[in-house]
VEXDREN-957576 format. One record per atom (N, C-alpha, C, O): residue number from 1; chain; atom name; y negated, z, x. Coordinates in steps of 0.05 Angstrom, whole numbers. Each point is the difference from the previous one (the first is absolute). Layout:
% VEXDREN-957576
  seq  mol  atom       v       w       u
  NUM    A    CA       Y       Z       X
...
This chain:
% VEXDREN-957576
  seq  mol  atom       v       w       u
    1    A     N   -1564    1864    2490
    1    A    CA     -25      14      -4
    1    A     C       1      15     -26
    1    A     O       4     -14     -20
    2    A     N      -8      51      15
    2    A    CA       6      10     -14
    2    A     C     -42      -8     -22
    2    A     O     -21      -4      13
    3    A     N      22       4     -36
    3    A    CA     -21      -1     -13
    3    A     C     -12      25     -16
    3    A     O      10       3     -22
    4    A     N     -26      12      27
    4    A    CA     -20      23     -13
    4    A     C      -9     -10     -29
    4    A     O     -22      -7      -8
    5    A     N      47      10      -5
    5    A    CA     -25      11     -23
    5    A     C     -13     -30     -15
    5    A     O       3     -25       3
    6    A     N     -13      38     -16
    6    A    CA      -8     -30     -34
    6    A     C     -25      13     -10
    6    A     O      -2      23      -8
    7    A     N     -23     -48      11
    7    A    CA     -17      -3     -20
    7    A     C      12      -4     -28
    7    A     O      17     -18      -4
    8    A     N     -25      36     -18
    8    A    CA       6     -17     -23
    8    A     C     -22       8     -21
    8    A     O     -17      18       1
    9    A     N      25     -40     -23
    9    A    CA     -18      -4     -28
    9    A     C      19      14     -16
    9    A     O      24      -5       1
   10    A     N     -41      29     -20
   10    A    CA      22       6     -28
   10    A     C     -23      -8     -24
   10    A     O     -23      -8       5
   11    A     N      33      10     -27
   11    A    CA      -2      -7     -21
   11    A     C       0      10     -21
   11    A     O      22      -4      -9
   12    A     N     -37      19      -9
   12    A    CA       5      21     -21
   12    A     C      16     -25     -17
   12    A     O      -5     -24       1
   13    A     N      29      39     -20
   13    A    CA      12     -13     -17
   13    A     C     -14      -1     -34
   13    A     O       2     -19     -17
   14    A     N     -16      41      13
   14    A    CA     -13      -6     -23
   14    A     C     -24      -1       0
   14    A     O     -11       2     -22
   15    A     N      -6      -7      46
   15    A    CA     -30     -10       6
   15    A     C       3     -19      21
   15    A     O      -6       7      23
   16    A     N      14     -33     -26
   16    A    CA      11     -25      19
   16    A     C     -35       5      19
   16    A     O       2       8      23
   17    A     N     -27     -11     -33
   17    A    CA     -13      -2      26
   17    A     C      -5      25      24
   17    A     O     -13      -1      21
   18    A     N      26      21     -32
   18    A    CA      -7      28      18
   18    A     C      22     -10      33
   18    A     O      25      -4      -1
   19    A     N     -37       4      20
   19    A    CA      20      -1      14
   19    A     C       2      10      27
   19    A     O     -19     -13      10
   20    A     N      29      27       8
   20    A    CA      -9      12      24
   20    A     C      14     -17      21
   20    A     O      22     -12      -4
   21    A     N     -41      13      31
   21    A    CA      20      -2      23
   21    A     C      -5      22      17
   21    A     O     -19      14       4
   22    A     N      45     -17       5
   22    A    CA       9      21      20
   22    A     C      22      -4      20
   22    A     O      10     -23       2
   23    A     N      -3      42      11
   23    A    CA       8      -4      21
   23    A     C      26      26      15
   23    A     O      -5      24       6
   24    A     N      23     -34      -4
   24    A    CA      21      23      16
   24    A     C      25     -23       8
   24    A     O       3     -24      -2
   25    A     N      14      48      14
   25    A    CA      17      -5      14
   25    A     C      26      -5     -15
   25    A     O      19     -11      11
   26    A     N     -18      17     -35
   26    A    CA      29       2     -20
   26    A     C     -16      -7     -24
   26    A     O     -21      13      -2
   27    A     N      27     -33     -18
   27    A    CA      -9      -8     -18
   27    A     C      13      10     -32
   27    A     O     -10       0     -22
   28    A     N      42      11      34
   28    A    CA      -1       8     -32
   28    A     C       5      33       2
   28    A     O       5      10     -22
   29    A     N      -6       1      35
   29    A    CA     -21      24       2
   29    A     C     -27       1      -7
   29    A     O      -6      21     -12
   30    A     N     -10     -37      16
   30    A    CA     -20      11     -20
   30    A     C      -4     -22     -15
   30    A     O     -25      -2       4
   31    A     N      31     -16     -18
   31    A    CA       0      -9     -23
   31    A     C      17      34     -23
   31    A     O     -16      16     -11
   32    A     N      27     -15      10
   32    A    CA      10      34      -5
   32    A     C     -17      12       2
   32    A     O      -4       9     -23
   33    A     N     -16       0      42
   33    A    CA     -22      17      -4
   33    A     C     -21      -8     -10
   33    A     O     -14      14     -14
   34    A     N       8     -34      19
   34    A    CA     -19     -13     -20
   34    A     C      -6      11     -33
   34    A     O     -19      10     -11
   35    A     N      46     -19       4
   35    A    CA      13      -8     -24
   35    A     C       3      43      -9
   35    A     O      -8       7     -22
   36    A     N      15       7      33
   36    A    CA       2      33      -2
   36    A     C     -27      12       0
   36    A     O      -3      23      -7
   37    A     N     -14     -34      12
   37    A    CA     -28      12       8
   37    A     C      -1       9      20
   37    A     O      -4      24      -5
   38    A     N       5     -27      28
   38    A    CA      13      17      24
   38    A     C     -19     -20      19
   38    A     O     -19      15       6
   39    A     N      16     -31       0
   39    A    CA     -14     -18      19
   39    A     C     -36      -1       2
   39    A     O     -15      20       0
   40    A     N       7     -46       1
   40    A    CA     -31      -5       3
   40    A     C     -13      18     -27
   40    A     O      11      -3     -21
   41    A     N     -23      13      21
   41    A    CA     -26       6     -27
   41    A     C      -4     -25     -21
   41    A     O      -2       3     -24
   42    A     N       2     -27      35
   42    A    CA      -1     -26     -16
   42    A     C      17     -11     -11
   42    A     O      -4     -19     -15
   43    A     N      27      31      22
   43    A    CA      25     -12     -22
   43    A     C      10      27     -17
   43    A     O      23       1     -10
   44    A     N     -39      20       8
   44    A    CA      20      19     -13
   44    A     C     -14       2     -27
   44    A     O       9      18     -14
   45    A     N     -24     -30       6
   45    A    CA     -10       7     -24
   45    A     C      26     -19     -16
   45    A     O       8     -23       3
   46    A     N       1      45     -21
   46    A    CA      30      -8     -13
   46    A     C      -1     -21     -15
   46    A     O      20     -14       4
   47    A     N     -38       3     -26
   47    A    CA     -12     -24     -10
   47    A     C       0     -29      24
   47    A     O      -9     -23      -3
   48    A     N      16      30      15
   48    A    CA      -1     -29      24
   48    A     C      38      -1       1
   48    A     O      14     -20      -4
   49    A     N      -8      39       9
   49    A    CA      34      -4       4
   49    A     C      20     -13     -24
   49    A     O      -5       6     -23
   50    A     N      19     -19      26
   50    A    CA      11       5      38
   50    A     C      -9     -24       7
   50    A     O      -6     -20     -13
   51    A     N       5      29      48
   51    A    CA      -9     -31       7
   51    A     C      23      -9      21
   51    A     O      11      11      19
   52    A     N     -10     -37     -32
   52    A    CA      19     -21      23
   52    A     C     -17     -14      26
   52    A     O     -25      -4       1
   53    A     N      44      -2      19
   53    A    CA       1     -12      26
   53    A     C     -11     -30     -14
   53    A     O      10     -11     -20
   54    A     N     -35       0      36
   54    A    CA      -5     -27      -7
   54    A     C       5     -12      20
   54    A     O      19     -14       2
   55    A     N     -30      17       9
   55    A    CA       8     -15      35
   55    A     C      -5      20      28
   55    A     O     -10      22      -2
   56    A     N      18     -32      23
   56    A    CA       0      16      28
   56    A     C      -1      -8      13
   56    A     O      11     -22      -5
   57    A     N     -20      21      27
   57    A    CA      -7      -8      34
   57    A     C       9       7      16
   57    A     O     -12      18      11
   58    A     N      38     -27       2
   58    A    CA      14       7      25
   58    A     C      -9     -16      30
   58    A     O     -11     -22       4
   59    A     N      20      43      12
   59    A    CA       2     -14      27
   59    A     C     -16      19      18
   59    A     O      13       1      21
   60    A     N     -31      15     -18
   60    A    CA      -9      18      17
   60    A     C      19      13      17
   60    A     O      20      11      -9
   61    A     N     -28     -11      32
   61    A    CA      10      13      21
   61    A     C       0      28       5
   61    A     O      19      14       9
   62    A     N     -49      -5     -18
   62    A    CA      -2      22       6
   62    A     C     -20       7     -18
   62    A     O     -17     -16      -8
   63    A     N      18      56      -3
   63    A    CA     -11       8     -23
   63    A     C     -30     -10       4
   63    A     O      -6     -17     -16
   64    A     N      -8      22      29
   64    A    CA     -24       2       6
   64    A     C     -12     -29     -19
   64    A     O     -18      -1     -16
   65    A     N      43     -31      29
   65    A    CA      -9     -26      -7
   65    A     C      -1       0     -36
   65    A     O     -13     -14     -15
   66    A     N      35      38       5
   66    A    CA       4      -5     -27
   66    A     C     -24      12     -15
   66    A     O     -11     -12     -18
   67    A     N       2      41      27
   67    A    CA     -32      14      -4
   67    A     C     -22     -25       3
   67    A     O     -11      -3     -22
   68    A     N       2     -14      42
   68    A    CA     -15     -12       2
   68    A     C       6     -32     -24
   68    A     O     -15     -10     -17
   69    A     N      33       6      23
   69    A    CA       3     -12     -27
   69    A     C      -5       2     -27
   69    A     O     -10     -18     -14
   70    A     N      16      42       5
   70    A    CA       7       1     -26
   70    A     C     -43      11     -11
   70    A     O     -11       2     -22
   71    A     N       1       3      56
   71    A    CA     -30       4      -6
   71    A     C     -11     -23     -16
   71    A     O      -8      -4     -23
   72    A     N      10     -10      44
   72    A    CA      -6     -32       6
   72    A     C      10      -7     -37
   72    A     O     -19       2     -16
   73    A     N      37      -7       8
   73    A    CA       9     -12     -26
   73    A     C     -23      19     -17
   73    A     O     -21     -12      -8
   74    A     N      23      38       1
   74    A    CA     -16       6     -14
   74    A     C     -29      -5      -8
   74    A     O     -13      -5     -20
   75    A     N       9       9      49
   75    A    CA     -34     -11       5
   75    A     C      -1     -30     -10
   75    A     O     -16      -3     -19
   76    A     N      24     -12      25
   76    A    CA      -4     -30     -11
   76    A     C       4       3     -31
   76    A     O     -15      -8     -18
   77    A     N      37      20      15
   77    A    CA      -4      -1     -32
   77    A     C     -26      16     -11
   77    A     O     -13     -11     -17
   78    A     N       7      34      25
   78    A    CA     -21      10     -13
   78    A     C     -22     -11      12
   78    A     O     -19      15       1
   79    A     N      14     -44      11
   79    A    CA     -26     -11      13
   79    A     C       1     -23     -10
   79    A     O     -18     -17       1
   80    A     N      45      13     -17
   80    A    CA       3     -31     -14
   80    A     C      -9       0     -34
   80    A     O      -6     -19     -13
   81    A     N       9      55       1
   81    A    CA       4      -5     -19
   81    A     C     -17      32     -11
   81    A     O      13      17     -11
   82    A     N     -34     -14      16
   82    A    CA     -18      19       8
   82    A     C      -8      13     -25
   82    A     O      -3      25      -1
   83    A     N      -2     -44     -25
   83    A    CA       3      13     -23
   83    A     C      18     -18     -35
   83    A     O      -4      -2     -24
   84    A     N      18      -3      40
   84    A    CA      31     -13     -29
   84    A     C      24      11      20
   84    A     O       7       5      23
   85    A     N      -1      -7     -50
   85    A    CA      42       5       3
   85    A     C       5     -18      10
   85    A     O      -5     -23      -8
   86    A     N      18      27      31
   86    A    CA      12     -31      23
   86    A     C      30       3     -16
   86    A     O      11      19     -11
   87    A     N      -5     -49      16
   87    A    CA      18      -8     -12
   87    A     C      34       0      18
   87    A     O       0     -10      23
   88    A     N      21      20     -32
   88    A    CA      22      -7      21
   88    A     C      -4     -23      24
   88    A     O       0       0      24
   89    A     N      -3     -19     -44
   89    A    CA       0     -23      27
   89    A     C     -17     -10      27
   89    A     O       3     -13      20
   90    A     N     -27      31     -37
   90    A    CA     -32      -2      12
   90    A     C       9      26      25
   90    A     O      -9      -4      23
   91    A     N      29      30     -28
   91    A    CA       7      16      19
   91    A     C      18      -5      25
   91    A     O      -2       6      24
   92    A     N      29     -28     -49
   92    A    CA       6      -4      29
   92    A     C      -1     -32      15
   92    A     O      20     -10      10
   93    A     N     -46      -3     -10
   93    A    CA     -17     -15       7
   93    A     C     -16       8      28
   93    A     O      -3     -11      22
   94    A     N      -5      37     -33
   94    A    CA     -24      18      21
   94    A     C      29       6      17
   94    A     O      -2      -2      24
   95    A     N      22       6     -31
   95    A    CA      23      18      16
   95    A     C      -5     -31      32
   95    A     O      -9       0      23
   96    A     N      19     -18     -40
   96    A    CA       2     -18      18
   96    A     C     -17      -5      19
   96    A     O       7      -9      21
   97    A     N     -38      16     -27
   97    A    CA     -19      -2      15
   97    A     C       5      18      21
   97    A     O       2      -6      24
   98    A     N       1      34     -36
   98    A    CA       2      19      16
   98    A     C      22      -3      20
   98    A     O       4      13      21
   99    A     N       6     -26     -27
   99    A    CA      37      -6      12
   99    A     C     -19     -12      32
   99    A     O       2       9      22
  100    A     N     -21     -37     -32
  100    A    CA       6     -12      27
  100    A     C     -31       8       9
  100    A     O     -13     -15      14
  101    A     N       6      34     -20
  101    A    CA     -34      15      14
  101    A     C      30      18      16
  101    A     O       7      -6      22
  102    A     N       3      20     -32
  102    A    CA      22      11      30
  102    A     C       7      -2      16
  102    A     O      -5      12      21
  103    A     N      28     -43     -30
  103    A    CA      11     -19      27
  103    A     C     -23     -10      15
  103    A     O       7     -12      20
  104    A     N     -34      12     -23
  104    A    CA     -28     -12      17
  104    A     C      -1      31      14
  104    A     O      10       4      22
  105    A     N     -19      11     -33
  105    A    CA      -6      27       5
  105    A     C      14      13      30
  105    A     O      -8      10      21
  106    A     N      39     -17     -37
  106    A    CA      18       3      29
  106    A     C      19     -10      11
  106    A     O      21      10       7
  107    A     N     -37     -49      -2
  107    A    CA       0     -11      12
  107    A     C      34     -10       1
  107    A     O      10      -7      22
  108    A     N       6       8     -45
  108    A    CA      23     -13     -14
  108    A     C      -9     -38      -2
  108    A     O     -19     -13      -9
  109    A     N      50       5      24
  109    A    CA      -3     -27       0
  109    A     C      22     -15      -6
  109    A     O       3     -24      -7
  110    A     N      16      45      12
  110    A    CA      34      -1      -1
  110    A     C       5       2     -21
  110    A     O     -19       3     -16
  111    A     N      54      -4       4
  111    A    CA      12      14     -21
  111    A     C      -6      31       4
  111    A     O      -7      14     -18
  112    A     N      11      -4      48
  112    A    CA       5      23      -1
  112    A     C     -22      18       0
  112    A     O     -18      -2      16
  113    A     N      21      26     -42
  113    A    CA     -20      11      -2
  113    A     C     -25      -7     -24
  113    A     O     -20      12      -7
  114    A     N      30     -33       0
  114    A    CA      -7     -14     -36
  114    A     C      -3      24     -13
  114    A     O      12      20       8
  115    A     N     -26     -19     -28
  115    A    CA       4       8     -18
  115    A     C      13     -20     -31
  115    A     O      -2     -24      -3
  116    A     N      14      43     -16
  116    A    CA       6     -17     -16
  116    A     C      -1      18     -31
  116    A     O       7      22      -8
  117    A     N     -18     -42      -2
  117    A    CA     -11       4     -35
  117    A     C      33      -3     -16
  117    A     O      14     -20       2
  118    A     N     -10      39     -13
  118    A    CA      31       7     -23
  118    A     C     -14      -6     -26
  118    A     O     -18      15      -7
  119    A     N      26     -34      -5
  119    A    CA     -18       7     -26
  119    A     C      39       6     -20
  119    A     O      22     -11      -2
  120    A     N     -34      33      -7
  120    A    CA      20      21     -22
  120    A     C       8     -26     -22
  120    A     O      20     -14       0
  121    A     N     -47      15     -20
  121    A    CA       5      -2     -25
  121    A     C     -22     -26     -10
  121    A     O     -22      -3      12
  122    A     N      29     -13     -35
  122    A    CA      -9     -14       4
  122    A     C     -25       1     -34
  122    A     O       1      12     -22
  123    A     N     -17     -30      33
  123    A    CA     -20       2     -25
  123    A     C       6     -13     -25
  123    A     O     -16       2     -18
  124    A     N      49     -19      16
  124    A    CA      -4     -16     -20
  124    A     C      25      17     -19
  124    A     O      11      21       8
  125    A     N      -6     -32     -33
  125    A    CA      24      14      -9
  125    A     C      29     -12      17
  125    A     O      22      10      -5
């Protein structure tokens, strides 16, 4: 089974709480555009760069499941954390939520068709 594409978390490197998710098919292609000004409106203000890969979400089948996902993650975070700076872990916490509001959503019981949380980098030294 071929896989579509990655939710992921980036990370401004010199503003640790700025952080976007998003969503495509090739991950270090636009980490690159991110990082060039070339991508979302929300990562190009040059004072945020560069930003690193924090974690990602594999396993979608198909584009549509990775769009509806990566809704789903945002919305909980901005419904979890409505007016403070959410915290890395508090994000990918909600990820996890969001992870199994999916597998309910569409009715995942198996391995196959999981999604699965990459965590990049870690919080401690």
């Amino acid at each position: 089974m071929k896989f579509k594409g990655y939710c992921y978390l980036v990370i401004s490197i010199p503003q640790p709480p700025k952080t976007f998710i998003g969503q495509k098919k090739k991950l270090k292609k636009w980490l690159h555009q991110h990082n060039s000004g070339w991508s979302h409106h929300w990562t190009d203000d040059i004072s945020y760069r560069p930003w690193v890969y924090f974690a990602y979400v594999v396993g979608f089948q198909k584009r549509s499941q990775r769009l509806y996902f990566k809704h789903s993650w945002q919305h909980l975070v901005e419904n979890s954390f409505p007016h403070q700076s959410e915290m890395l872990m508090q994000i990918l916490h909600v990820c996890e939520l969001a992870i199994s509001k999916y597998h309910e959503d569409y009715s995942i019981v198996s391995d196959v068709g999981k999604l699965r949380l990459i965590q990049l980098l870690s919080l401690t030294s």
